[in-house]
C-alpha positions in Angstrom: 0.0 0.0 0.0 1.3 3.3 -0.7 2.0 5.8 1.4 -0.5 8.6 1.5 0.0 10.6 4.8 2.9 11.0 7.4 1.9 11.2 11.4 4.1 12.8 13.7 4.5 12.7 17.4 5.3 16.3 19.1 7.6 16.3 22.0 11.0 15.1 21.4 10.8 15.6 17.9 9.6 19.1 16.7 10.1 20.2 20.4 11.5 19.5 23.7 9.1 18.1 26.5 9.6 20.4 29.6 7.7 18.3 32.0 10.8 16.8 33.4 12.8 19.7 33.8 10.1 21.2 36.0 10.0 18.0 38.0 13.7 18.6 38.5 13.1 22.6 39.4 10.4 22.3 42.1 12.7 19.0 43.9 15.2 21.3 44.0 13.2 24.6 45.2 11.2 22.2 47.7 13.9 20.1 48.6 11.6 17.1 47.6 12.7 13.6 47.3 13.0 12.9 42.9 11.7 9.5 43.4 8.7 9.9 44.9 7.9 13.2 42.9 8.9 10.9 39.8 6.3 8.1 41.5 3.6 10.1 41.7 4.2 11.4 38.1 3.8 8.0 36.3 1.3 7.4 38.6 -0.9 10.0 37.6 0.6 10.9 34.0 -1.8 9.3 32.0 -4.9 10.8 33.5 -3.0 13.8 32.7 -2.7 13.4 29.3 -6.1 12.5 28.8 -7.2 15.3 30.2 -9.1 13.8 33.0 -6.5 15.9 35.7 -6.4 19.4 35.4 -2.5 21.1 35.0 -3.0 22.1 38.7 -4.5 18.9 40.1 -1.8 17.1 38.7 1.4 18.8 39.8 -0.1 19.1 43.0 -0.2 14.9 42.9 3.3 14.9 41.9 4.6 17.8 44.6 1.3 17.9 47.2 3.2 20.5 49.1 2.8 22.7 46.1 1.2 26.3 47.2 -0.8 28.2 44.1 1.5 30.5 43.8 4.6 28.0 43.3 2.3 26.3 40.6 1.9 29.7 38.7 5.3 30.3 38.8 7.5 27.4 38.4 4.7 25.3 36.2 2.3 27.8 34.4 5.5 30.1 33.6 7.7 27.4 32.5 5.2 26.5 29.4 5.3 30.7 28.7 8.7 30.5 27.9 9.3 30.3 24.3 9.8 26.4 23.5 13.4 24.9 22.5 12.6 23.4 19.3 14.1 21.7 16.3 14.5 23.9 13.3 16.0 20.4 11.1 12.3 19.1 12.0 10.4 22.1 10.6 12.7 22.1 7.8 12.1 18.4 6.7 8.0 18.8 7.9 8.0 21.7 5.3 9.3 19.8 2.2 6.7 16.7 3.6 4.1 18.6 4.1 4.3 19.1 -0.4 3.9 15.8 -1.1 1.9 14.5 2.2 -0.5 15.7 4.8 1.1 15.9 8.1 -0.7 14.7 11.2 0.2 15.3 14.6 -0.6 12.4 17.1 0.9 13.1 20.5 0.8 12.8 24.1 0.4 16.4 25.6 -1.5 18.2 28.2 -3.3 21.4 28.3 -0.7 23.9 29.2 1.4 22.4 26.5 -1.2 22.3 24.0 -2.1 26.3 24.7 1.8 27.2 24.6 2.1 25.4 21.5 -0.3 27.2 19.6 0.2 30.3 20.7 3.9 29.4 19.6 2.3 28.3 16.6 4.3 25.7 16.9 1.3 22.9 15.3 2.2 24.9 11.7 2.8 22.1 10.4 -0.1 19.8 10.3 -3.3 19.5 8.9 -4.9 18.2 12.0 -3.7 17.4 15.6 -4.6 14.5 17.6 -3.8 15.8 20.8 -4.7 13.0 24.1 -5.8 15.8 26.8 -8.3 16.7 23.6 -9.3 13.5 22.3 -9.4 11.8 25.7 -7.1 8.8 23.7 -3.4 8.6 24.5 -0.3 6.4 23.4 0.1 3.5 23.2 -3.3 2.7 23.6 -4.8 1.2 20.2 -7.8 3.4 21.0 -5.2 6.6 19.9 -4.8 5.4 16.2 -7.9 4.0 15.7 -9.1 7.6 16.7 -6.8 9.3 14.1 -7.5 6.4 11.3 -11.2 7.0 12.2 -11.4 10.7 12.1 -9.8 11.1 8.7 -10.7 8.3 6.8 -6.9 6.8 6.0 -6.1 3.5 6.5 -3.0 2.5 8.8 -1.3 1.0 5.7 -1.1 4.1 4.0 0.6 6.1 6.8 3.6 6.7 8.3 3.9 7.0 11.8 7.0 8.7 13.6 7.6 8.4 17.1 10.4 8.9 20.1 9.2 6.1 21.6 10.1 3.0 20.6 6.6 1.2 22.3 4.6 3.6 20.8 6.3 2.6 17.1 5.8 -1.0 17.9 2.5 -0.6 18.8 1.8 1.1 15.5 3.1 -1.7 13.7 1.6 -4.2 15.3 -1.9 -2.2 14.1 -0.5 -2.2 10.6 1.1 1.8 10.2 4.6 1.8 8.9 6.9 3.2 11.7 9.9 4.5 12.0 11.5 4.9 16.0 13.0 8.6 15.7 16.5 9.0 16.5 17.3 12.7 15.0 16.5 14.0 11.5 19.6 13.3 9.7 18.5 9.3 10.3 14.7 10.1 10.1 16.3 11.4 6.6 18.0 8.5 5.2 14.9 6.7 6.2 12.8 8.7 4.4 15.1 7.9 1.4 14.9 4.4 1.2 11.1 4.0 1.6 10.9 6.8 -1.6 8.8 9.4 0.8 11.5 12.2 -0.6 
């Protein structure tokens, strides 16, 4: 089956995730033990992501020491900050996104999603799949069937590229062609070899 479109994950690819870097920031500013502040974020991460925890009910699971105003200002103003992201990535998106439409199907939250936009940092894509907004997150099969259902492509016809080497498996193992990212000068020469540029 051809390939038709090309579905991206976000963070780690186009953009650096941030969520553990505040994790490290408020451990150090409340002198709070990293492993259980790192427990109670994989605890509660998915619920997260799903958007079934607000931004505020979930850090104050991972730190529940955390005042309001320590929230606004090491979380909320963290995601203000203008993001670190990867100019190769937009680069190679933008001579895709000529040939292909570019999905976006990726783990995020609502602070992230709201930055990210206002960033405009989603350019790229004809549609995002976002998990706090669709209520699906990856690996979950429920994810892709939501972005296969949603815009009528079938998995054979898309590539899927991830940071996560279980969330690439589990796209192959539902029939999407994957490819575990490791930086864009490999995403590159993969992109060669399958003929997708």
């Amino acid at each position: 089956m051809k390939i038709t479109a090309v579905v991206f994950d976000f963070n780690g690819i186009f953009a650096e995730p941030i969520e553990f870097r505040i994790v490290d920031s408020i451990c150090r500013n409340l002198r709070f033990g990293k492993i259980m502040a790192l427990s109670n974020y994989f605890i509660n991460i998915f619920r997260f992501e799903k958007g079934k925890l607000s931004p505020q009910e979930f850090w104050q699971r991972v730190f529940p020491c955390l005042e309001p105003q320590q929230y606004s200002a090491w979380v909320e103003a963290e995601y203000e900050k203008p993001a670190r992201h990867n100019n190769e990535m937009y680069a190679l998106a933008e001579r895709l996104a000529k040939k292909f439409p570019l999905y976006c199907l990726s783990n995020s939250n609502f602070l992230q999603g709201k930055a990210c936009r206002k960033q405009k940092l989603y350019a790229p894509f004809k549609a995002l799949f976002l998990s706090h907004e669709t209520g699906r997150a990856k690996p979950f099969p429920s994810a892709f069937r939501n972005l296969l259902e949603a815009t009528g492509l079938k998995a054979g016809e898309c590539l899927f590229i991830d940071d996560s080497l279980r969330n690439a498996v589990v796209a192959r193992l539902l029939g999407f062609r994957a490819i575990k990212f490791s930086g864009p000068t490999n995403l590159e020469q993969r992109l060669k070899k399958l003929g997708v540029i």
